[in-house]
SEDOMAR-22159 format. One record per residue (C-alpha): x, y, z; residue in three letters. Coordinates in Angstrom, 1 decimal, padded with zeros to 4 digits. Example, Ala and Ser with C-alpha at 12.3 -4.5 7.8 and 13.67 -1.06 7.14 Angstrom:
// SEDOMAR-22159
@x=012.3 | y=-004.5 | z=007.8 | r=ALA
@x=013.7 | y=-001.1 | z=007.1 | r=SER
This chain:
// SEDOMAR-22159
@x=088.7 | y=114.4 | z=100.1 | r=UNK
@x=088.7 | y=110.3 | z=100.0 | r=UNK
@x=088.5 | y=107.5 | z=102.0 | r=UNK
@x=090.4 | y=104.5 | z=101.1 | r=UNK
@x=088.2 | y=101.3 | z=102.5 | r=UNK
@x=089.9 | y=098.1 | z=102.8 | r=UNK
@x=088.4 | y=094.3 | z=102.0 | r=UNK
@x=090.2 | y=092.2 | z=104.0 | r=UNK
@x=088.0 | y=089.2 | z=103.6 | r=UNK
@x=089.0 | y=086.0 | z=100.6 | r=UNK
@x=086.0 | y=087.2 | z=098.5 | r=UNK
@x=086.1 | y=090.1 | z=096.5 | r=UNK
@x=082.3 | y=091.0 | z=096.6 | r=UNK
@x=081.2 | y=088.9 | z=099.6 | r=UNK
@x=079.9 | y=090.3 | z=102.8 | r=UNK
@x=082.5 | y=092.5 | z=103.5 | r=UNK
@x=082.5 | y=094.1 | z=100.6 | r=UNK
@x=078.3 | y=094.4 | z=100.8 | r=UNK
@x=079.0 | y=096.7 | z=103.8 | r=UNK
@x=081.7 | y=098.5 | z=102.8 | r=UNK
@x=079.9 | y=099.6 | z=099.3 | r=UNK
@x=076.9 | y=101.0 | z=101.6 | r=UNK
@x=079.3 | y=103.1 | z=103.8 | r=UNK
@x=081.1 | y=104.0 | z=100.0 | r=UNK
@x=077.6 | y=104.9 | z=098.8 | r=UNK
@x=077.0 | y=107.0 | z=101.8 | r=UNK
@x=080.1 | y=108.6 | z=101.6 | r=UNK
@x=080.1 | y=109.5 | z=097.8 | r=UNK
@x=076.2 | y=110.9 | z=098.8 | r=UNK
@x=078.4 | y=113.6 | z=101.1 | r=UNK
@x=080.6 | y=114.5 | z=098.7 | r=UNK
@x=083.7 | y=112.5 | z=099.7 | r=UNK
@x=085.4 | y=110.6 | z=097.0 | r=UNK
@x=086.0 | y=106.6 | z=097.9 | r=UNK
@x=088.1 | y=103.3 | z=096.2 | r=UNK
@x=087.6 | y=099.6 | z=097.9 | r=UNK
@x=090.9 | y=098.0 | z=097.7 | r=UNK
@x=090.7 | y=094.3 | z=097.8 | r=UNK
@x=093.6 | y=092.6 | z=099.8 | r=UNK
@x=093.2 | y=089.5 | z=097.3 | r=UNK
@x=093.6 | y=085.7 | z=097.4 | r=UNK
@x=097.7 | y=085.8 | z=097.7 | r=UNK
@x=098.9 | y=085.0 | z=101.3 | r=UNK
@x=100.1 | y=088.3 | z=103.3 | r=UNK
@x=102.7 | y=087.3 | z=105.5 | r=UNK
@x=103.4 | y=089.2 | z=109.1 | r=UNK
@x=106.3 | y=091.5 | z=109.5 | r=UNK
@x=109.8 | y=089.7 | z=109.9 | r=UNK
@x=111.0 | y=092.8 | z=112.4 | r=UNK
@x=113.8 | y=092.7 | z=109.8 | r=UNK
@x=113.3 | y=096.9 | z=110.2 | r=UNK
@x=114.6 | y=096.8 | z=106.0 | r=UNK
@x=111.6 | y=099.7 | z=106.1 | r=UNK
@x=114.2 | y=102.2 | z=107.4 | r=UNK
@x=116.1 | y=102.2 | z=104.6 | r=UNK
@x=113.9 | y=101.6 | z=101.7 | r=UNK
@x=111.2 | y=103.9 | z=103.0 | r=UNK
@x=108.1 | y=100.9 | z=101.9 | r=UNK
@x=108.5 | y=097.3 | z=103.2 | r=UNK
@x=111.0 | y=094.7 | z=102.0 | r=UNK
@x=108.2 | y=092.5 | z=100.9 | r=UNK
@x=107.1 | y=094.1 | z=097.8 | r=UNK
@x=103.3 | y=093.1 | z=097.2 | r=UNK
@x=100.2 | y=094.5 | z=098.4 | r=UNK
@x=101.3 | y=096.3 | z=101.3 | r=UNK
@x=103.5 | y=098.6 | z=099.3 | r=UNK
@x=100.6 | y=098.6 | z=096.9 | r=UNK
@x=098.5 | y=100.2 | z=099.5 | r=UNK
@x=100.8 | y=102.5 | z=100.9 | r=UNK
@x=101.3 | y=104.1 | z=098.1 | r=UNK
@x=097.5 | y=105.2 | z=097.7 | r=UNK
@x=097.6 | y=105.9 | z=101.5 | r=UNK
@x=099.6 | y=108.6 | z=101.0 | r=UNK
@x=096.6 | y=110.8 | z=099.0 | r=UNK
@x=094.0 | y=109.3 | z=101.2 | r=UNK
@x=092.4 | y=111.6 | z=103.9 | r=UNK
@x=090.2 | y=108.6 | z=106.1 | r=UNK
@x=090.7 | y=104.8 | z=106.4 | r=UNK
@x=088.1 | y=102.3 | z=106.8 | r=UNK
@x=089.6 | y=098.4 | z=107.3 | r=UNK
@x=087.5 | y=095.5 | z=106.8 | r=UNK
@x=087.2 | y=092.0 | z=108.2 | r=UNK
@x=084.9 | y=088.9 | z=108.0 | r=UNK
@x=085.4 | y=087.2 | z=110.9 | r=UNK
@x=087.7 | y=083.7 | z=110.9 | r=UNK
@x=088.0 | y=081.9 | z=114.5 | r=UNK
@x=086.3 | y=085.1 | z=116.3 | r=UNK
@x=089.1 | y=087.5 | z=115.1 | r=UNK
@x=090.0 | y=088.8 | z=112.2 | r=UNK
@x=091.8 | y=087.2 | z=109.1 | r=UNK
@x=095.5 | y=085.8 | z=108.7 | r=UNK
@x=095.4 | y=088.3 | z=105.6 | r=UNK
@x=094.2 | y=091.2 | z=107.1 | r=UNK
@x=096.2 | y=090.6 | z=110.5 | r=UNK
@x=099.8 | y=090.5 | z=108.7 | r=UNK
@x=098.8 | y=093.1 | z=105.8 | r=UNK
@x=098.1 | y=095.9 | z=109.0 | r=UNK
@x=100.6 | y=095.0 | z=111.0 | r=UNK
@x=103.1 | y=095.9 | z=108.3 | r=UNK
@x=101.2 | y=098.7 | z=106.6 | r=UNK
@x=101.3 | y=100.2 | z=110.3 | r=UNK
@x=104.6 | y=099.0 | z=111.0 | r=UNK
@x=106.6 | y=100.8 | z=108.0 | r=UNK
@x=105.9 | y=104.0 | z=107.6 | r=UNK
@x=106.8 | y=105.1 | z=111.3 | r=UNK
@x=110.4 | y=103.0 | z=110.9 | r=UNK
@x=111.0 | y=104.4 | z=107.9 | r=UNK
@x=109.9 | y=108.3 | z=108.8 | r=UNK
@x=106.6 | y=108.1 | z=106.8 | r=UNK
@x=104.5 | y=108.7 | z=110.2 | r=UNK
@x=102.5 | y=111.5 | z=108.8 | r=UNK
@x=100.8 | y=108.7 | z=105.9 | r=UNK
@x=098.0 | y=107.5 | z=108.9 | r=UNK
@x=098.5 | y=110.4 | z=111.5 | r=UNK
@x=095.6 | y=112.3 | z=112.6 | r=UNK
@x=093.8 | y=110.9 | z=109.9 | r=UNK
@x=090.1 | y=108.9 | z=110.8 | r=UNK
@x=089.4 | y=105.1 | z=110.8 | r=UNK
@x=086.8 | y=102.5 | z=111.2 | r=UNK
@x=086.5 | y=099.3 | z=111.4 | r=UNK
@x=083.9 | y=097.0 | z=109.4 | r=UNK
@x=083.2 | y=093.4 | z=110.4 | r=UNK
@x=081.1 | y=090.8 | z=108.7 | r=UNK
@x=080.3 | y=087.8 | z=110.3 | r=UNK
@x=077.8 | y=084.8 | z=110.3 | r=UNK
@x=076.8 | y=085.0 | z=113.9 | r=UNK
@x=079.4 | y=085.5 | z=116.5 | r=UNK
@x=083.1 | y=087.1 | z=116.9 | r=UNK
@x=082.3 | y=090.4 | z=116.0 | r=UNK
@x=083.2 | y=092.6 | z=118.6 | r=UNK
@x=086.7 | y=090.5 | z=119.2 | r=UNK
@x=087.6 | y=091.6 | z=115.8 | r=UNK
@x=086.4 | y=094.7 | z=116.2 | r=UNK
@x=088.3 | y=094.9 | z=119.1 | r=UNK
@x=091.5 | y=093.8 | z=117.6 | r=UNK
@x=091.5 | y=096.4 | z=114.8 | r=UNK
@x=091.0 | y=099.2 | z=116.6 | r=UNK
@x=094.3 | y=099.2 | z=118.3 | r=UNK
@x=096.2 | y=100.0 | z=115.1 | r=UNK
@x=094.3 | y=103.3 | z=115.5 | r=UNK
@x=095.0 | y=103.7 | z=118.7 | r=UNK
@x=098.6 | y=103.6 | z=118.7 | r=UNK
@x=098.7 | y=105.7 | z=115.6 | r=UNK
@x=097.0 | y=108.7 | z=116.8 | r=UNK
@x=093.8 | y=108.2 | z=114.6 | r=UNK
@x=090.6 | y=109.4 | z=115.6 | r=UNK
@x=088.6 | y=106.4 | z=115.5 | r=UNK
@x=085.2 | y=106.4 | z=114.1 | r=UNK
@x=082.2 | y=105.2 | z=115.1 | r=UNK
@x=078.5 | y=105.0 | z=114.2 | r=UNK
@x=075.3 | y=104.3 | z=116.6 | r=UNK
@x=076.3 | y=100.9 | z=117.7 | r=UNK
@x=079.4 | y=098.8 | z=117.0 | r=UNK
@x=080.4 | y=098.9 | z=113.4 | r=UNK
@x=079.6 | y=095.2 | z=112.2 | r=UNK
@x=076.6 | y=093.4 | z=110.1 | r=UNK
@x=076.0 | y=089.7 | z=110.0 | r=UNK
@x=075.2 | y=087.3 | z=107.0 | r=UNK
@x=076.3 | y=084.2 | z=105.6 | r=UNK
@x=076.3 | y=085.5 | z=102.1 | r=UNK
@x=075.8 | y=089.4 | z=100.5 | r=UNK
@x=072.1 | y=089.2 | z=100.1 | r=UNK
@x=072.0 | y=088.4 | z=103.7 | r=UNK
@x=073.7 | y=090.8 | z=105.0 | r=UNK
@x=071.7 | y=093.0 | z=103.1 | r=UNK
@x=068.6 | y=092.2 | z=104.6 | r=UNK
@x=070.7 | y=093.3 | z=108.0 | r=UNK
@x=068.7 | y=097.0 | z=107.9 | r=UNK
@x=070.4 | y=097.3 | z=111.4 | r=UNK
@x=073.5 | y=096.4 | z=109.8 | r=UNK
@x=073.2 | y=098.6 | z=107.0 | r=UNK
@x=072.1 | y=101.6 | z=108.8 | r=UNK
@x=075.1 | y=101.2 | z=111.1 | r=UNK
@x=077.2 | y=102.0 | z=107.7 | r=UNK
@x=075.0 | y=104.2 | z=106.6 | r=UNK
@x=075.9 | y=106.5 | z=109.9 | r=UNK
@x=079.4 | y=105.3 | z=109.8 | r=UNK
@x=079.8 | y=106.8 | z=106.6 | r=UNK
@x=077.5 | y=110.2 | z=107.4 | r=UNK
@x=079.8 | y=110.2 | z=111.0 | r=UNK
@x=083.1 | y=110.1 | z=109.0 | r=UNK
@x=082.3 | y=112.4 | z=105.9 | r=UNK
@x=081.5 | y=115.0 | z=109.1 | r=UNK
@x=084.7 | y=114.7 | z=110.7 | r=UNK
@x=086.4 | y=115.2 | z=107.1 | r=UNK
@x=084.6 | y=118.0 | z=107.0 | r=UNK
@x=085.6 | y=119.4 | z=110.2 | r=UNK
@x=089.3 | y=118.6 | z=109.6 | r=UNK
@x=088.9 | y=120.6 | z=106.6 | r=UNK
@x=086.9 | y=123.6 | z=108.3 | r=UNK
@x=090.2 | y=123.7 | z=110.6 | r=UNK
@x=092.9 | y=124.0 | z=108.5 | r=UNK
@x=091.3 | y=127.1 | z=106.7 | r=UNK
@x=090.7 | y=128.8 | z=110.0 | r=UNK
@x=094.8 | y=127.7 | z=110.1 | r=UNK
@x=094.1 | y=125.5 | z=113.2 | r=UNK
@x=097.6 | y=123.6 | z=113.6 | r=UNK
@x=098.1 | y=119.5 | z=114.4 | r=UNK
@x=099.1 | y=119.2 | z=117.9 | r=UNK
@x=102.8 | y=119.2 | z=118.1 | r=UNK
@x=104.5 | y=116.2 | z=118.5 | r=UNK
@x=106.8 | y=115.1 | z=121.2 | r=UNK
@x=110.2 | y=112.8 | z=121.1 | r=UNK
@x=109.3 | y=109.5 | z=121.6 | r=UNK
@x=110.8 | y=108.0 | z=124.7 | r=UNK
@x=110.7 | y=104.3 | z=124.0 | r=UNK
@x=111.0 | y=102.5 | z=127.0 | r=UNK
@x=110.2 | y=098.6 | z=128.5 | r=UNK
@x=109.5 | y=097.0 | z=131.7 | r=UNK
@x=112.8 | y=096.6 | z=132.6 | r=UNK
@x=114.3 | y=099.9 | z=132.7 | r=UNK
């Protein structure tokens, strides 16, 4: 089993990172393989709605979305990450989900994110936390992913890496986080040997306020 953990923030081992490598650490301690991929320092741009994704099965913009799908596809649990810019989460991260989510269901690659656990981890200095928390959540929500939590909202705070890891409530939140999602792995696992199906899925019927 693995988790693939996101870094959506501009530094590569900055805050974000800090907690993500304790919920990795907690993660590998249970037996559950992990890789942090880094989003980078190259701008993600937001889906067009050009809907190219139905016919080339990945995005039209080929760069680190595409990147990540790719390694979606062999991952079993998701965990996204986030420092917090203007109390929500950043430009990067914002247009890198909406398309990694956004793809795979136009192009019939659904079954890449569904039933499949996520978290959220956010890293601010102070303040904006739960917004962003907030905000990432829904792409789990609409995707039919469990979402995972730990013993109070998944977030730490810091203005720099050794800060946040003198956060011991902020660290023991991933520490649980990671404990909580290796045990739902688990019991995903437990119920496919005892040949316990997915629920069936249903036509959508896509509809809007006007009809």
């Amino acid at each position: 089993m693995k988790v693939l953990l996101v870094n959506g923030g501009p530094h590569k081992e900055g805050c974000t990172y800090t907690a993500l490598t304790e919920v990795a650490k907690t993660l590998n301690e249970e037996g559950i393989q992990t890789e942090i991929f880094w989003l980078g320092l190259k701008p993600v741009g937001g889906c067009i709605a050009c809907k190219k994704c139905e016919e080339l099965g990945r995005c039209v913009f080929n760069d680190v979305v595409n990147e990540f799908l790719e390694k979606a596809e062999n991952a079993d649990g998701f965990i996204f990450g986030s420092p917090v810019h203007y109390a929500g989460a950043t430009g990067n991260i914002t247009g890198f989900m909406d398309r990694a989510f956004y793809a795979p269901f136009q192009s019939g690659k659904g079954d890449i994110f569904l039933f499949k656990p996520a978290a959220t981890v956010i890293s601010a200095r102070r303040a904006g936390t739960t917004a962003t928390y907030d905000q990432l959540n829904k792409y789990f929500g609409i995707t039919q992913m469990p979402i995972i939590s730990s013993r109070y909202w998944n977030m730490v705070h810091g203005a720099t890496p050794e800060d946040v890891r003198k956060d011991e409530e902020g660290m023991q939140i991933m520490r649980i986080l990671g404990r909580n999602m290796a045990y739902y792995l688990k019991c995903i696992e437990a119920g496919k040997e005892k040949g316990i199906k997915l629920p069936e899925q249903e036509k959508i019927n896509f509809t809007n306020f006007i009809k």
